[in-house]
Residue, then its C-alpha position, 0 to 999 in steps of 0.5 A: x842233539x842239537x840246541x833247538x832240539x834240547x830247547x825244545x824238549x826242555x820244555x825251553x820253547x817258552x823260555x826262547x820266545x822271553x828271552x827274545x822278547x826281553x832282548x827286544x825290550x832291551x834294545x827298545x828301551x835304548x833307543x827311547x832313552x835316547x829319544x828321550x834326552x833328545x826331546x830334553x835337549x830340544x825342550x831346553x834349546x840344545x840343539x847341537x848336540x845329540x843324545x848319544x853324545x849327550x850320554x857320553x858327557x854324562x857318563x864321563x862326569x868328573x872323570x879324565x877318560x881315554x876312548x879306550x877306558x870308554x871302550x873296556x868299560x863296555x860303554x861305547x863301540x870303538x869307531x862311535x866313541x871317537x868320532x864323539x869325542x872328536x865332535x865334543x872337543x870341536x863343540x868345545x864340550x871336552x878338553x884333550x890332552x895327549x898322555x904324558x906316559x903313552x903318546x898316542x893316548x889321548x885323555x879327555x875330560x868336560x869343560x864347563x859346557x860339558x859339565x852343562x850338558x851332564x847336569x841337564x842330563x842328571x836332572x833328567x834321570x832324578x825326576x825320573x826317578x822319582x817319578x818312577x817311584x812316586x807314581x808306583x811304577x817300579x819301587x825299591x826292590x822292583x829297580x834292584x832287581x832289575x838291576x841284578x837280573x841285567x848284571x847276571x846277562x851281562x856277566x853271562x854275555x860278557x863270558x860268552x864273549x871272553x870264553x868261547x869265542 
């Protein structure tokens, strides 16, 4: 029996046609996030930077980092990651340093531009958490779980990657 033939006698054509739209409204939701911190930085007068790279310095934080670090954590595809952190270290966003152990290895960390730019970001996210709670658009229980309902996706996805492939 093939999968469209076991969805659809499950009674799982609905559960498809979710599933697809929560799909959509995940990748929708990325890209208004980033048009978010984009309007953020055009607000405050950054122009140079774009949020994608704006989001890498955030998610680096205080941490000295290798693109491959960035990469095993599920953060950034490869090719991206390294074409923006060779962009942040040009803007003098980032500081590079070769690994001591593995030569080939390049750890980066923020210099204070870098740590600019992830404080611009982090106070963008608190006023929007508050927001979100103040306003009752999501509370407590409603952002855990969200949070736990993507975890589970992505532990699924990630299995799907490891396992079958």
């Amino acid at each position: 029996m093939s999968i469209e033939t076991q969805i659809a006698t499950d009674g799982g054509k609905g559960y498809m046609t979710t599933y697809l739209e929560a799909l959509a409204l995940v990748e929708r939701l990325h890209r208004l996030l980033l048009d978010v911190i984009k309007d953020e930085f055009e607000r405050v007068g950054v122009l140079e930077i774009n949020a994608v790279q704006a989001l890498l310095l955030f998610n680096i934080g205080d941490n000295e980092v290798t693109a491959g670090e960035l990469k095993s954590r599920g953060y950034y595809q490869g090719s991206n990651v390294s074409y923006n952190l060779k962009k942040l270290v040009e803007m003098g966003y980032m500081h590079h340093q070769r690994c001591e152990i593995d030569r080939r290895s390049v750890r980066v960390r923020l210099t204070q531009r870098g740590r600019e730019i992830r404080n611009i970001v982090a106070d963008l996210f608190a006023r929007h958490a508050i927001g979100l709670q103040h306003k009752g658009v999501l509370g407590m229980e409603g952002i855990e779980d969200i949070t736990s309902s993507l975890r589970r996706v992505e532990r699924y996805w990630t299995d799907q990657i490891r396992y079958i492939y």
